[in-house]
py3Dmol code that shows the C-alpha trace and the ligand (Angstrom):
import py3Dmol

protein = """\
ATOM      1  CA  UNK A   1     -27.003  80.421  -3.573  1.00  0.00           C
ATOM      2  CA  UNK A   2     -27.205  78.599  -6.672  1.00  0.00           C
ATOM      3  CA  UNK A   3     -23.964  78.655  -9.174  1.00  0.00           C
ATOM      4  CA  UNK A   4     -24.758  79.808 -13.303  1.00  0.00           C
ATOM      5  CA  UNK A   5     -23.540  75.899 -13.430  1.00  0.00           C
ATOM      6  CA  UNK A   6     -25.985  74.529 -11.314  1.00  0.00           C
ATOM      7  CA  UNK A   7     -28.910  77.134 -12.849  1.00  0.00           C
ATOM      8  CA  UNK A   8     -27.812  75.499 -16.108  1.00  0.00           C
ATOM      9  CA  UNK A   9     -27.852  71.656 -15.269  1.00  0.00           C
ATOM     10  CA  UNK A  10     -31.184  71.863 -13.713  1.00  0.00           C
ATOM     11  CA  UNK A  11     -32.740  74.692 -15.185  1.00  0.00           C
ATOM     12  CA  UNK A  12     -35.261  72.273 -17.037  1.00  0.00           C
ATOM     13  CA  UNK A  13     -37.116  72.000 -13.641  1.00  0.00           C
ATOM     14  CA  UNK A  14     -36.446  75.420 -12.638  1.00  0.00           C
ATOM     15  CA  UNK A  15     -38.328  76.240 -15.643  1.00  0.00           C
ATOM     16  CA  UNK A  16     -41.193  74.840 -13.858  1.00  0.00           C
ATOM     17  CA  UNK A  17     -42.828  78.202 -11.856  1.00  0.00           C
ATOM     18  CA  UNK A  18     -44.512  76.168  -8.945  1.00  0.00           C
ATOM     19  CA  UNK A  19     -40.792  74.889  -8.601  1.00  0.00           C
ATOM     20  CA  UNK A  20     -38.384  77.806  -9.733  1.00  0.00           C
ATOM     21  CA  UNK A  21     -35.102  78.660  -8.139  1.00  0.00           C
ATOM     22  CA  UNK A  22     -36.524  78.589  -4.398  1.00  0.00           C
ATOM     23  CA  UNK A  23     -37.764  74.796  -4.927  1.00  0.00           C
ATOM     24  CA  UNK A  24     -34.042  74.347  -6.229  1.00  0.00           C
ATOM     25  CA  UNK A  25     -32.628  75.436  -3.055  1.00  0.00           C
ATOM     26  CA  UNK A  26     -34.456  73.712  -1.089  1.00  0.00           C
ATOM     27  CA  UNK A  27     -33.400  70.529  -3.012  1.00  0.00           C
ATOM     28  CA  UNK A  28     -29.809  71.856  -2.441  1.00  0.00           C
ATOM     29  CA  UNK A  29     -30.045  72.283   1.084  1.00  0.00           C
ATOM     30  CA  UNK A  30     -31.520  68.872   1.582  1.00  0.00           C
ATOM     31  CA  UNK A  31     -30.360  65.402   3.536  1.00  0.00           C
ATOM     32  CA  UNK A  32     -31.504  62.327   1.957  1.00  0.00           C
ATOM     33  CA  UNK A  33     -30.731  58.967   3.797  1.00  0.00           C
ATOM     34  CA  UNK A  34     -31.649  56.135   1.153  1.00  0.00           C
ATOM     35  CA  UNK A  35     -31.921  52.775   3.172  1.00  0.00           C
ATOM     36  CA  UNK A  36     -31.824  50.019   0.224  1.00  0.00           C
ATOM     37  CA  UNK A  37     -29.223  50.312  -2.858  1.00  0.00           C
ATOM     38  CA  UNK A  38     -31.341  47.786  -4.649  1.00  0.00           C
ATOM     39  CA  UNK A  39     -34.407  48.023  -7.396  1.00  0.00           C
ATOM     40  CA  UNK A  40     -36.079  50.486  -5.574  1.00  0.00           C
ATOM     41  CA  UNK A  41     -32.825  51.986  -4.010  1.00  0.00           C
ATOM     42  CA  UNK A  42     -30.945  52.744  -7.419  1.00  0.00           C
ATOM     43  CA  UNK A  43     -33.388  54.851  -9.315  1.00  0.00           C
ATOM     44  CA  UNK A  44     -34.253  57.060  -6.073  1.00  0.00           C
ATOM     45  CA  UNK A  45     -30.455  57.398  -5.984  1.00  0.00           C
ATOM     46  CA  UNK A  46     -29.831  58.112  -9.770  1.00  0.00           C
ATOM     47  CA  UNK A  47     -32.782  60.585  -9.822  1.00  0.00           C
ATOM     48  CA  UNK A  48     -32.532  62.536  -6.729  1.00  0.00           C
ATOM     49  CA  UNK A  49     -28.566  62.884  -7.607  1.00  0.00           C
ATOM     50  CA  UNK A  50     -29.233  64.109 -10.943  1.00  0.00           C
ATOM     51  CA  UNK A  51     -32.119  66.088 -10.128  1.00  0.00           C
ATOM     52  CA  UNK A  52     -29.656  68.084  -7.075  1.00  0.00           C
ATOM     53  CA  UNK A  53     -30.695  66.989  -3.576  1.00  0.00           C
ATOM     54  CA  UNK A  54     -27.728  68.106  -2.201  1.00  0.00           C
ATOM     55  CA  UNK A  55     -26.471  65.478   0.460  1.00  0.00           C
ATOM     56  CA  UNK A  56     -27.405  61.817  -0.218  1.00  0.00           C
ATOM     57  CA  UNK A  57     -26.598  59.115   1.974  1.00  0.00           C
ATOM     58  CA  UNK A  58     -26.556  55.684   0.276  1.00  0.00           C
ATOM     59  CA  UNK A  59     -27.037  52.466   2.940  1.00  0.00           C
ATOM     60  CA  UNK A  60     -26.495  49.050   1.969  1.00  0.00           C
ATOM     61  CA  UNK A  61     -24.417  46.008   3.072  1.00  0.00           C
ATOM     62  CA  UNK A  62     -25.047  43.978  -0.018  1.00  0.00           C
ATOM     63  CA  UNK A  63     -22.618  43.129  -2.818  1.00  0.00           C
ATOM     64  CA  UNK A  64     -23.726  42.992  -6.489  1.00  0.00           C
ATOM     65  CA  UNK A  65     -25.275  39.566  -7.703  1.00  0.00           C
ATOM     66  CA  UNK A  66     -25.704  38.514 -10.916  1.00  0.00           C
ATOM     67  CA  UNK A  67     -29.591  38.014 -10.835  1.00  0.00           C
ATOM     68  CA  UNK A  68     -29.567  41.514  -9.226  1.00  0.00           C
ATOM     69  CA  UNK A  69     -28.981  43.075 -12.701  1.00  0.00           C
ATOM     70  CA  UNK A  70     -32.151  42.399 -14.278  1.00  0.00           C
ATOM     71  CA  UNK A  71     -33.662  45.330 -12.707  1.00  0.00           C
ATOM     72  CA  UNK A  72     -31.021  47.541 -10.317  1.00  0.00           C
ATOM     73  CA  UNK A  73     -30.060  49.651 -13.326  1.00  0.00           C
ATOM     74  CA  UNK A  74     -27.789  51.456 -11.356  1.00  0.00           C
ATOM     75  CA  UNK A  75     -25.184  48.357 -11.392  1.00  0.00           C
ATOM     76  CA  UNK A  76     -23.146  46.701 -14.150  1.00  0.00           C
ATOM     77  CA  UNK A  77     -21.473  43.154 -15.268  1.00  0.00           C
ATOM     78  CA  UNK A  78     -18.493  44.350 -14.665  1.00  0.00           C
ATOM     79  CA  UNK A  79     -18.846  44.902 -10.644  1.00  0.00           C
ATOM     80  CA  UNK A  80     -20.090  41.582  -9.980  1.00  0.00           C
ATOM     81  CA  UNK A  81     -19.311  40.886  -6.268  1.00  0.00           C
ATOM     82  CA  UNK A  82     -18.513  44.616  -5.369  1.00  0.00           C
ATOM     83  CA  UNK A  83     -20.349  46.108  -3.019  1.00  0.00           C
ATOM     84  CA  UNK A  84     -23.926  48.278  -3.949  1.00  0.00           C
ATOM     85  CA  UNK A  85     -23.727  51.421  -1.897  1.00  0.00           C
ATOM     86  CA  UNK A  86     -20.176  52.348  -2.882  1.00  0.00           C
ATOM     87  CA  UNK A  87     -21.053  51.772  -6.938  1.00  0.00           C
ATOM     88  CA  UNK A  88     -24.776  53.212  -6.449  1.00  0.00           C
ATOM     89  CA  UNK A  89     -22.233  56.304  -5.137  1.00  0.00           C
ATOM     90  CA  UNK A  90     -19.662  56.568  -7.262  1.00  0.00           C
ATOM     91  CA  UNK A  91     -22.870  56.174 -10.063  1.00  0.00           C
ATOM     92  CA  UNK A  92     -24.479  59.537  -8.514  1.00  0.00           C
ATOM     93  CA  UNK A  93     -20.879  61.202  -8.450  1.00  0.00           C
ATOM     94  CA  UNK A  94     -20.823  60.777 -12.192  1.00  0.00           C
ATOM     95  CA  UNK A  95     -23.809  61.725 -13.236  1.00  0.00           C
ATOM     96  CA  UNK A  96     -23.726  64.783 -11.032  1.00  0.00           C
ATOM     97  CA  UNK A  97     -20.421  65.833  -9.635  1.00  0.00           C
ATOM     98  CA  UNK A  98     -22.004  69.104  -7.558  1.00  0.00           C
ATOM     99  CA  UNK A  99     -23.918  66.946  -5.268  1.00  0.00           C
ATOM    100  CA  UNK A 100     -21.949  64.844  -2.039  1.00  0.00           C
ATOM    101  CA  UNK A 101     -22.922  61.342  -2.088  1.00  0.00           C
ATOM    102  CA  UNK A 102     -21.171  59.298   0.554  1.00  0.00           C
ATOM    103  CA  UNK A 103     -21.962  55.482   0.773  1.00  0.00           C
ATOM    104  CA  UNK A 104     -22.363  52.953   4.050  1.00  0.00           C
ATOM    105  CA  UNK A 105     -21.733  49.755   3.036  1.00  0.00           C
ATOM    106  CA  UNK A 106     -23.311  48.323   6.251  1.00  0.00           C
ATOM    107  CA  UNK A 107     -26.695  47.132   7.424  1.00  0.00           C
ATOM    108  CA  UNK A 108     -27.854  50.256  10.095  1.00  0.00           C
ATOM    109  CA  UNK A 109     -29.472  49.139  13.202  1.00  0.00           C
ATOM    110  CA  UNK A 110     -30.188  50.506  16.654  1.00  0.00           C
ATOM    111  CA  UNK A 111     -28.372  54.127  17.920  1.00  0.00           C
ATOM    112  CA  UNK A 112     -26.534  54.194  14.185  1.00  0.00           C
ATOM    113  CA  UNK A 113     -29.800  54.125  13.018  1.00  0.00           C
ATOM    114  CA  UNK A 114     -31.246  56.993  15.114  1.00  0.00           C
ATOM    115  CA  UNK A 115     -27.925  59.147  14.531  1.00  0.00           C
ATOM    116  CA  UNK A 116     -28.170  58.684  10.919  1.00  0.00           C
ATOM    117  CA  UNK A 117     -32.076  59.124  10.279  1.00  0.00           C
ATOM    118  CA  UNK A 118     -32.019  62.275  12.765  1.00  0.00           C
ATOM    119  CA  UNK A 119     -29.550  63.742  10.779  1.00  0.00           C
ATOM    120  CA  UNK A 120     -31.564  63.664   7.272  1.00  0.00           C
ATOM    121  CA  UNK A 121     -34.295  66.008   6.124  1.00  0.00           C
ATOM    122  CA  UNK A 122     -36.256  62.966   4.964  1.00  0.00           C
ATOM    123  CA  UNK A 123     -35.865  58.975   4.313  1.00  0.00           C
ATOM    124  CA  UNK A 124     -36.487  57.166   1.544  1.00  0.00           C
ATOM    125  CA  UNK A 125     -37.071  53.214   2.735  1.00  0.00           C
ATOM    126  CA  UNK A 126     -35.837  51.101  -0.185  1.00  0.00           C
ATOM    127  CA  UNK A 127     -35.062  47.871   2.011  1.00  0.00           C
ATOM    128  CA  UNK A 128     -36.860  44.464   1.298  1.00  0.00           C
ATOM    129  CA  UNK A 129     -37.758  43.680   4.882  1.00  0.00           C
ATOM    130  CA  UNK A 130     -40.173  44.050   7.100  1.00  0.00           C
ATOM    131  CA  UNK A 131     -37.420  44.443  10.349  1.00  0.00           C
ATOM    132  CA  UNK A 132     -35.624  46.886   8.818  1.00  0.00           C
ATOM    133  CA  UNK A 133     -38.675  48.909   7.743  1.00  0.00           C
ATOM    134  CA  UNK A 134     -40.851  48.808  11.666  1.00  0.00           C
ATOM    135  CA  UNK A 135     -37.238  50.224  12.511  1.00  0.00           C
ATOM    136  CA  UNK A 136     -36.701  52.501  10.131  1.00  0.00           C
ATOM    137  CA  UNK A 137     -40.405  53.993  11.347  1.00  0.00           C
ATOM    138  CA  UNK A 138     -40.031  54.002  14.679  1.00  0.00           C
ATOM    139  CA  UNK A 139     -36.606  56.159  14.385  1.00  0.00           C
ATOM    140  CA  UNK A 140     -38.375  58.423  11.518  1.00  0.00           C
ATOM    141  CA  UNK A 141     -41.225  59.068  14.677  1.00  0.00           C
ATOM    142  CA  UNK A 142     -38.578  59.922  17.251  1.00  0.00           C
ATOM    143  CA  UNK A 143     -36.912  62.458  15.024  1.00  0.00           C
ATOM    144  CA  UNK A 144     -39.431  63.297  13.257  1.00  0.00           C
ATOM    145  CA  UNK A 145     -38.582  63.197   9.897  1.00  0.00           C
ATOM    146  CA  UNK A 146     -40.524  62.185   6.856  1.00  0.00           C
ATOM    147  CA  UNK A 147     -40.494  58.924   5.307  1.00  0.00           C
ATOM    148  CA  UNK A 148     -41.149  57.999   1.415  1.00  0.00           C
ATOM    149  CA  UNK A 149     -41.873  54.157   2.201  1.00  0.00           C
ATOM    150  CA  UNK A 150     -42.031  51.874  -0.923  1.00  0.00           C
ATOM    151  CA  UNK A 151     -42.192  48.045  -1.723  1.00  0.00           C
ATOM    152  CA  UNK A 152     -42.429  45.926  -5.071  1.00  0.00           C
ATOM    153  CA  UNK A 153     -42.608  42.105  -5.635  1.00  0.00           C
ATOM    154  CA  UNK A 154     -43.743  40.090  -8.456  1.00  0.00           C
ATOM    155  CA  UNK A 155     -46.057  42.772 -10.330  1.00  0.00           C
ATOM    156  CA  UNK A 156     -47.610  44.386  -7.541  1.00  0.00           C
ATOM    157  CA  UNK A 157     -45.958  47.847  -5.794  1.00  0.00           C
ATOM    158  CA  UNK A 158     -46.680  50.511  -3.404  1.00  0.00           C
ATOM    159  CA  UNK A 159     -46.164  53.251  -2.022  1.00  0.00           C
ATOM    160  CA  UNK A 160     -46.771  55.933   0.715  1.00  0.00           C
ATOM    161  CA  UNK A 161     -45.100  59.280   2.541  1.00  0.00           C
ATOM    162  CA  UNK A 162     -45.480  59.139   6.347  1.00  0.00           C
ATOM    163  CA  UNK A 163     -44.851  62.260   7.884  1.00  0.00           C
ATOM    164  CA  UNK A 164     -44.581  62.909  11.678  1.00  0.00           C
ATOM    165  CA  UNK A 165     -44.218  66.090  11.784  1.00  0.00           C
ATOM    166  CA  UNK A 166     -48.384  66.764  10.946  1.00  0.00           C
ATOM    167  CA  UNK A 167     -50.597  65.428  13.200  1.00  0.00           C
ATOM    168  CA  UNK A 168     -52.699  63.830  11.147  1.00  0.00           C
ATOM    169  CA  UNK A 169     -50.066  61.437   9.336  1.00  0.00           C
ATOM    170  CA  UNK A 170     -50.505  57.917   9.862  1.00  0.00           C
ATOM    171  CA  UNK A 171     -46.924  55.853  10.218  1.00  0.00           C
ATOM    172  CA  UNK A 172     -45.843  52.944   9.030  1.00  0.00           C
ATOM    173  CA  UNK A 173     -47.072  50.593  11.834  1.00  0.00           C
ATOM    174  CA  UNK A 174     -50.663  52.083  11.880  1.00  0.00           C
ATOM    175  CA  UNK A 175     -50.706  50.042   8.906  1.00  0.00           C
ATOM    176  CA  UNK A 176     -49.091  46.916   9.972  1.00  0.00           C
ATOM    177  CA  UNK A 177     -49.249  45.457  12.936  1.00  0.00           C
ATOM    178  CA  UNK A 178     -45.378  44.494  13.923  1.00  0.00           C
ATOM    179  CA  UNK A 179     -46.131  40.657  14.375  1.00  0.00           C
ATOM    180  CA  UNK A 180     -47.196  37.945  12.313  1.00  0.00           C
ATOM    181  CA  UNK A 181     -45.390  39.289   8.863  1.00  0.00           C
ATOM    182  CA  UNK A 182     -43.488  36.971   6.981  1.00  0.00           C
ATOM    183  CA  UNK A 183     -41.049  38.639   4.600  1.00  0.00           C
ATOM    184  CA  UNK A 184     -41.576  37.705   1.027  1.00  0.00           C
ATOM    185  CA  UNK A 185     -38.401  38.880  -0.612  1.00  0.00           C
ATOM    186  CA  UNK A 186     -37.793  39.473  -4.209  1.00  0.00           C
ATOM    187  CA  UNK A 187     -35.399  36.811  -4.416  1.00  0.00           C
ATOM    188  CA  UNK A 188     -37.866  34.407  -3.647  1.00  0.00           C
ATOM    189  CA  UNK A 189     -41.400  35.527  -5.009  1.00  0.00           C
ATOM    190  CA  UNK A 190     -39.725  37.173  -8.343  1.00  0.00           C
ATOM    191  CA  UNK A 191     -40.146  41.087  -9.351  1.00  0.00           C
ATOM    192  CA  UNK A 192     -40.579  41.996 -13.053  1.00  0.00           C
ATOM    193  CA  UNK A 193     -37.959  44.566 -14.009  1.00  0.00           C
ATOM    194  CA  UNK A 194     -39.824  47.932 -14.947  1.00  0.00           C
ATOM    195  CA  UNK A 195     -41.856  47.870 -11.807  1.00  0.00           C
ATOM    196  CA  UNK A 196     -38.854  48.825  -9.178  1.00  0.00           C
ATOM    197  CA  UNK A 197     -38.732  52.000 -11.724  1.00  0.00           C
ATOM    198  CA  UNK A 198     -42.037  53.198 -11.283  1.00  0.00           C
ATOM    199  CA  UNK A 199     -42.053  52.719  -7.673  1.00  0.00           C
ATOM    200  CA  UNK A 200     -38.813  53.532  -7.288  1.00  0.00           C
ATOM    201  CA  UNK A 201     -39.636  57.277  -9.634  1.00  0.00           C
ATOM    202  CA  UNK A 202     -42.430  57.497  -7.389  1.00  0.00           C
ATOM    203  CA  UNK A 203     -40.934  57.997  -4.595  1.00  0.00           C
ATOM    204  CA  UNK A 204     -38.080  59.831  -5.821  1.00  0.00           C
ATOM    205  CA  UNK A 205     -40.978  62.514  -6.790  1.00  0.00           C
ATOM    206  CA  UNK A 206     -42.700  61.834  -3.410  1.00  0.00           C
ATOM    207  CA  UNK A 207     -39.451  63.105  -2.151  1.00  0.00           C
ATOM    208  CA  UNK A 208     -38.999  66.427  -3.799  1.00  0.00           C
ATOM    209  CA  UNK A 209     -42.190  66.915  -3.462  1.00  0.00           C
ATOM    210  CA  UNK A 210     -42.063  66.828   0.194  1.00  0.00           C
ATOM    211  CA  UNK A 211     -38.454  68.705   0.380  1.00  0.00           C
ATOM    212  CA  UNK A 212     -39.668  71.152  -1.576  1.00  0.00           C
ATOM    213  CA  UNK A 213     -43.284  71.787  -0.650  1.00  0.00           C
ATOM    214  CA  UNK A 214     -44.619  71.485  -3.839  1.00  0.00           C
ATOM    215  CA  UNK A 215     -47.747  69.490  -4.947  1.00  0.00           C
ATOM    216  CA  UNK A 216     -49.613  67.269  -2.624  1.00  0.00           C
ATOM    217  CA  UNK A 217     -47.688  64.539  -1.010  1.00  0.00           C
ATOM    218  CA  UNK A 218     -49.289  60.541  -0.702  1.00  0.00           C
ATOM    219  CA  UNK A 219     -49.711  62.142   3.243  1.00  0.00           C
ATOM    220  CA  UNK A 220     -52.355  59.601   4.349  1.00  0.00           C
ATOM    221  CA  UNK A 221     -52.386  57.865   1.166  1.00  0.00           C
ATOM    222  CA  UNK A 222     -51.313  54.281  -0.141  1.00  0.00           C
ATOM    223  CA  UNK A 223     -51.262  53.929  -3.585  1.00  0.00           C
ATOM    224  CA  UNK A 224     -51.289  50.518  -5.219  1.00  0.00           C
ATOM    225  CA  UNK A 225     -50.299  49.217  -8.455  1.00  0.00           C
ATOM    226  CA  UNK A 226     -51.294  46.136 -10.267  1.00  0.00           C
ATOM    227  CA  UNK A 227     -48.636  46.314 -12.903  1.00  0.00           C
ATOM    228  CA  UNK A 228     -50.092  43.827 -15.046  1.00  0.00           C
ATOM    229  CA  UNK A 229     -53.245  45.339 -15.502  1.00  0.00           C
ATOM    230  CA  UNK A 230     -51.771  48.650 -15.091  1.00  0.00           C
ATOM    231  CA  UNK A 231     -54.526  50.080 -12.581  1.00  0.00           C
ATOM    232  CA  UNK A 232     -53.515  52.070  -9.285  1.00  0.00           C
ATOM    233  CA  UNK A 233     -55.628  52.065  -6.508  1.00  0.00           C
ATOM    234  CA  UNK A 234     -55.424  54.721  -3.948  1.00  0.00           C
ATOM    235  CA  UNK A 235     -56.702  54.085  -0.492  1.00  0.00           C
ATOM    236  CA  UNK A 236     -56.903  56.555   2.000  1.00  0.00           C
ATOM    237  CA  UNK A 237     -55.018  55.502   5.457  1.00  0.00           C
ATOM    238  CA  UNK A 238     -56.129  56.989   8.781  1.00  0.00           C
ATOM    239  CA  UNK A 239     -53.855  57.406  11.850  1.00  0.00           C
ATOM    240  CA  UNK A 240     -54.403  54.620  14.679  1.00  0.00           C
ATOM    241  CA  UNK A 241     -55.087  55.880  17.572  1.00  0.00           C
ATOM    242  CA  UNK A 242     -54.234  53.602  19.724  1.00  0.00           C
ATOM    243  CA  UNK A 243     -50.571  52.880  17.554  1.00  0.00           C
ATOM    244  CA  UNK A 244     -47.928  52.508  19.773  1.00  0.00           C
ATOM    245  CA  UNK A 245     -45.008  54.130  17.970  1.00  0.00           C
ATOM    246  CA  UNK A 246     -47.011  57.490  17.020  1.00  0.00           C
ATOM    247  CA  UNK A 247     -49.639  57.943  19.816  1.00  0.00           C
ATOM    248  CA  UNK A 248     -49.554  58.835  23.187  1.00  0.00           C
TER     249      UNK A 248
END
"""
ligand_1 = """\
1
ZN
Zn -48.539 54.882 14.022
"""
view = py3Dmol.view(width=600, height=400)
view.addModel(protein, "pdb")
view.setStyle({"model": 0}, {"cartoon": {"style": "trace"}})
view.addModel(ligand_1, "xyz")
view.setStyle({"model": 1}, {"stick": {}})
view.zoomTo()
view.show()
């Protein structure tokens, strides 16, 4: 299934014998839908492109900004005003020419929404708000799929998977409840640059991890960093019972 050029270009992680050529497939074979072409968005893209998920699906309506470049490292100078998803894309393409990237340069919402997060193997929610993200859950719940779910702002990140298809797995809104959050956007509280990375790597490894079965996933786990001090907390998150997007 695998071509001597892709055994080549990614043998350094085939290497690895929990992964090997079966965990390579199964990257090959997968559907990533990457809501968010921004901080968190671009290294998830650059890493699970390079690293061979097969299908990626890049979703953003945003054009490039000039204060955007101090931390989404997949953009440059030179494409001021163009738009994210289609030069996140073409980025991926690049780097890694055996892998189909295809970009939406729109905000998804509603049925487009379901259609597009049924169709994936597993999400990765790179957004900045909270609208997009009880959305992004609820469709994740209906279809089932998993969902690598990460924020950063100021110094502070973190991150979780939330996976419906267990019984056990929390989701999103077990966490938070749908009213009373304001969104505090990078753009107005500030985000120092190396923190989208580590989140951002984070859940890029979240997500082989899950599409390949390897290691233990952050299943019922949020992890939190304090950049500044450099200290992650983990705290373990139960389901709600009485949540109304994953019960009853
Ligand atoms: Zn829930």
């Amino acid at each position: 299934m695998l071509s001597d050029d892709e055994l080549l270009r990614y043998s350094r992680q085939i290497l690895i014998p929990r992964f090997d050529i079966s965990g390579q497939e199964k990257l090959k074979s997968a559907r990533v839908l990457v809501l968010g072409a921004g901080g968190l968005g671009c290294p998830v893209a650059l890493y699970l492109g390079a690293a061979g998920v097969g299908t990626l699906t890049l979703v953003d309506d945003d054009d490039i900004e000039l204060a955007n470049l101090q931390r989404q490292i997949g953009f440059e100078s030179g494409q001021l005003g163009e738009s994210k998803a289609e030069n996140l894309a073409e980025r991926v393409r690049r780097i890694n020419p055996l892998v189909c990237v295809s970009a939406l340069n729109q905000r998804l919402g509603g049925d487009a929404l379901a259609r597009a997060v049924a169709e994936a193997t597993l999400v990765v929610d790179c957004t900045d708000n909270f609208n997009t993200r009880f959305a992004l859950n609820r469709a994740c719940v209906a279809a089932k799929v998993p969902l690598v779910s990460g924020a950063a702002i100021r110094g502070e990140g973190q991150i979780s998977v939330y996976d419906s298809r267990l019984n056990s797995s929390p989701c999103y809104h077990c966490l938070y409840p749908e009213q009373g959050n304001e969104d505090l956007t990078c753009s107005e509280a500030g985000v120092i640059a190396p923190l989208v990375g580590m989140i951002g790597s984070a859940q890029a490894m979240e997500a082989i991890k899950v599409i390949s079965g390897v290691g233990t996933p952050l299943v019922g786990r949020l992890l939190i960093l304090d950049a500044w001090e450099m200290q992650w907390r983990e705290m373990k998150l139960a389901r709600d019972p009485s949540c109304p997007v994953c019960s009853g």
